[in-house]
N, C-alpha and C positions, 0 to 999 in steps of 0.2 A: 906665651910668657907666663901665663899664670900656671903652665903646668910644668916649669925650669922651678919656679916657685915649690911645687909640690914634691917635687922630686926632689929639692934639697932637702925639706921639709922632713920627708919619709927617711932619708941618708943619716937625719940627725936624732929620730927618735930614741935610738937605744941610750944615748946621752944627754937627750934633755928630759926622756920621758915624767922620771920626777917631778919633773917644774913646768910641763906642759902648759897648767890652765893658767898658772904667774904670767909664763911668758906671754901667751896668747892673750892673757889680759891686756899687760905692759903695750904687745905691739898694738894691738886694735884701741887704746889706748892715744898710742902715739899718731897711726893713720887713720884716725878719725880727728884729731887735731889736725891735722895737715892736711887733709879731706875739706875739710871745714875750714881752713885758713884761720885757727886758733879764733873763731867766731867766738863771742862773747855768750852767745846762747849754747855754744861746743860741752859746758861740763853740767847742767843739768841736764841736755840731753842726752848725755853719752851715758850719766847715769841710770836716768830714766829707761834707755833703750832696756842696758841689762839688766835692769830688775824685771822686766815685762819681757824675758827672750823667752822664756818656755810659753807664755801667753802668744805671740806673736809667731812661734815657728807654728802653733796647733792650727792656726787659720787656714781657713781654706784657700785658694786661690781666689774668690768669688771677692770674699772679705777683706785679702788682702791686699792685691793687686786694683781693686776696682770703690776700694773703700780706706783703710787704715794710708797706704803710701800715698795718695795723689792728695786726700783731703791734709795729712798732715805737712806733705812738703807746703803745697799749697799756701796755709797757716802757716809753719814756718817762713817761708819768703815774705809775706804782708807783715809778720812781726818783728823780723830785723832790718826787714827795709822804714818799719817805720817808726823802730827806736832810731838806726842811724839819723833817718830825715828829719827828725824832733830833735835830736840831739845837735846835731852836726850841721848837716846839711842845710834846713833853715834857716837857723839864725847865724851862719855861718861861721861858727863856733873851730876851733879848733886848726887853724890856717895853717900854724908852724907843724902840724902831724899830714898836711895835705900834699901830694906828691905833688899837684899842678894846682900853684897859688892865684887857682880862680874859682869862682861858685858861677858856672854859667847854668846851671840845672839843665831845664828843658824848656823848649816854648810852650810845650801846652803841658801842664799835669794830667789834666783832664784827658787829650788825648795816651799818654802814656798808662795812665793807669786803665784805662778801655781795651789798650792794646795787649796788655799783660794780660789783663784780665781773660782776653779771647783767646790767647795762648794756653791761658791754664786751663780753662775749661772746653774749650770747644777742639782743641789738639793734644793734649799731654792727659787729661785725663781720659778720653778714649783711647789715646794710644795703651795708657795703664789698665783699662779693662782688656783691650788688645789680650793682654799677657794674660789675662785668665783662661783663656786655648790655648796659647803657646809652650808656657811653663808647665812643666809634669806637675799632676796633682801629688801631695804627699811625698813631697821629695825630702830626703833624709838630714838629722840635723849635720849641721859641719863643727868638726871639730873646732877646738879656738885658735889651735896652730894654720890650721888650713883655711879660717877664716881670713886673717891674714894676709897668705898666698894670693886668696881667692881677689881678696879688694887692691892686693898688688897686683892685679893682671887686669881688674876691671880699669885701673889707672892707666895703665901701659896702653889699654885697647882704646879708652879715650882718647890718651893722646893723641896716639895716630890716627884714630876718625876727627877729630877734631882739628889737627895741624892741615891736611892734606886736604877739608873740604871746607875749613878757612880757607886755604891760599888761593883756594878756587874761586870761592866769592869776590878775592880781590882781584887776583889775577885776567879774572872774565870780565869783560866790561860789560856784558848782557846780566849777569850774575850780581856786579855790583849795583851798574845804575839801577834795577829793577828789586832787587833783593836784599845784598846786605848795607847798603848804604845807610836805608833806614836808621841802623843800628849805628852807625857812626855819626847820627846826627848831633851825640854828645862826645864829642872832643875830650872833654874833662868827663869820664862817667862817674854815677853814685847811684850806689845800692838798689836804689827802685828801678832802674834804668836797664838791670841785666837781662829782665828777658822784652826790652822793646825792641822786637825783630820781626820781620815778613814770617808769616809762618809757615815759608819753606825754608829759610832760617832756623826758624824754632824748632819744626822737625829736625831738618839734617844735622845742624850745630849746637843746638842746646837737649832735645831728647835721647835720640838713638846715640849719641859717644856715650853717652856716662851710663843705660841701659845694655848696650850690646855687648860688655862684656858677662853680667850674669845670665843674660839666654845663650850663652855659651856652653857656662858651667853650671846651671841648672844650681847654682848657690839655693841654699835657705832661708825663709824667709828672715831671719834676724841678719842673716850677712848681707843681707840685699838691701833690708831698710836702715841699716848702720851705714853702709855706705852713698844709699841715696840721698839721706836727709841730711849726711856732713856733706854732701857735693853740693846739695840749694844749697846751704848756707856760706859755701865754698865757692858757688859761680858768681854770690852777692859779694860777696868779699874779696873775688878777684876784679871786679868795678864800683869799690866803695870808693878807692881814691884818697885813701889814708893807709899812712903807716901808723897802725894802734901801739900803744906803747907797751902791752903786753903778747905780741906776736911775738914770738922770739929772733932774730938777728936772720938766724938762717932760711926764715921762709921770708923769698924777695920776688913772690907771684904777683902782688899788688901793683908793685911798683914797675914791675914786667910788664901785667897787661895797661897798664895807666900809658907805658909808654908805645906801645901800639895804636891807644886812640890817640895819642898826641902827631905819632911820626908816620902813624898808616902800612908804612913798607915793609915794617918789621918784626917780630916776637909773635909768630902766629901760633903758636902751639901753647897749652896749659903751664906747661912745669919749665920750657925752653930745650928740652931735649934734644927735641926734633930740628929744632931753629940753630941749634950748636953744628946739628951732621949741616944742613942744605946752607947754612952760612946767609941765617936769614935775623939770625942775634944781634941785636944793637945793643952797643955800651949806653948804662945808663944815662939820662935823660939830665942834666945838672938842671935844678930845681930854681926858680926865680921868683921873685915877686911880682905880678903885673902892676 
């Protein structure tokens, strides 16, 4: 997908060549908003990212892979999850922006925050040193148009690892009662809750989709951690469980995956793509007060 992407891309140079870095700005831009599910933390870090892209592509693999992405998503996740849960979630603030007007949180904080906890570090961050053998050392920068491409393909490859080993968790009844039920133990999810999974869960469905698209394309280090660090903030905000009142109209992920943990049978893929072809899309969820 992400090389349909590139070959448009290359088709259209001689006519946008002028306006290259604009445009490549604009889009990475826009799908790092939409990456990120218009997180709240979305526009200092999107700034942040490109003031520090010549710092951040010079890294080595060592530093980057097994230091800068894993500690920063890491910190990221614990800092939006726990403005939402001060904010919101708590004091149960905010009911009229809630897709499902209930706050059941979780039975145990304690065990949830233990379980993330072991995901981040004892799974996701070796998986990220992983990449410091896999990933070519000194791999070349990407242009901003190709960047782009590159995070529209790593999107596309999620999807599909993510729709099709979802459906399997449910589908299997070995797979669910052992594996991913865990994670539907919240009915109503929020924010802190995204990564409480068995961690062959965590592997299969929250690591490798949103990763195996750049050990494809051998992306740059700035395309790689623009699009990993808008995905955490993007897989917290596809189970925060609110429509925020600055997400714009058209992105209806939240309320997409809100309605999977409610109905179970349904909406198993990120964006509904996939859930449109296999005729696995449920109409929205009409919203009630309990």
């Amino acid at each position: 997908m992400g090389q349909t992407f590139s070959t448009m891309i290359e088709t259209l140079k001689p006519f946008i060549g002028p306006y290259a870095a604009q445009l490549g700005l604009a889009g990475q831009f826009f799908l790092a908003g939409e990456s990120s599910v218009w997180s709240p933390l979305f526009l200092p870090l999107f700034a942040a990212i490109q003031f520090y892209k010549n710092e951040i592509n010079q890294m080595d693999n060592l530093t980057f892979f097994a230091g800068l992405l894993p500690m920063s998503t890491i910190a990221l996740y614990w800092a939006q999850g726990t403005l939402y849960y001060h904010l919101f979630d708590k004091p149960k603030a905010a009911i009229e922006a809630k897709h499902q007007k209930k706050f059941p949180l979780t039975p145990s904080m304690f065990k949830l925050i233990g379980t993330v906890l072991f995901n981040q570090i004892c799974l996701y961050w070796p998986l990220c040193y992983g990449l410091t053998k896999y990933m070519t050392e000194g791999r070349p920068e990407t242009a901003p148009l190709m960047t782009i491409a590159h995070i529209g393909g790593f999107a596309m490859v999620q999807e599909a690892l993510f729709y099709y080993i979802h459906i399997i968790c449910h589908k299997n009844s070995f797979m669910y009662k052992y594996v991913h039920k865990q994670h539907h133990t919240h009915t109503a999810p929020f924010a802190f809750a995204a990564e409480y999974a068995h961690p062959v869960e965590e592997v299969a469905v929250n690591i490798l989709p949103p990763m195996a698209g750049f050990m494809l394309t051998q992306s740059d280090n700035f395309t790689i951690f623009l699009w990993y660090a808008m995905s955490t903030l993007g897989q917290q905000n596809f189970h925060c469980g609110y429509k925020m009142p600055w997400v714009p109209s058209f992105s209806t992920v939240v309320k997409f995956h809100d309605d999977h943990h409610k109905l179970f049978n349904n909406n198993y893929g990120v964006f509904g793509w996939l859930d449109r072809l296999h005729g696995t899309l449920a109409p929205p969820v009409e919203e009630k007060m309990d």
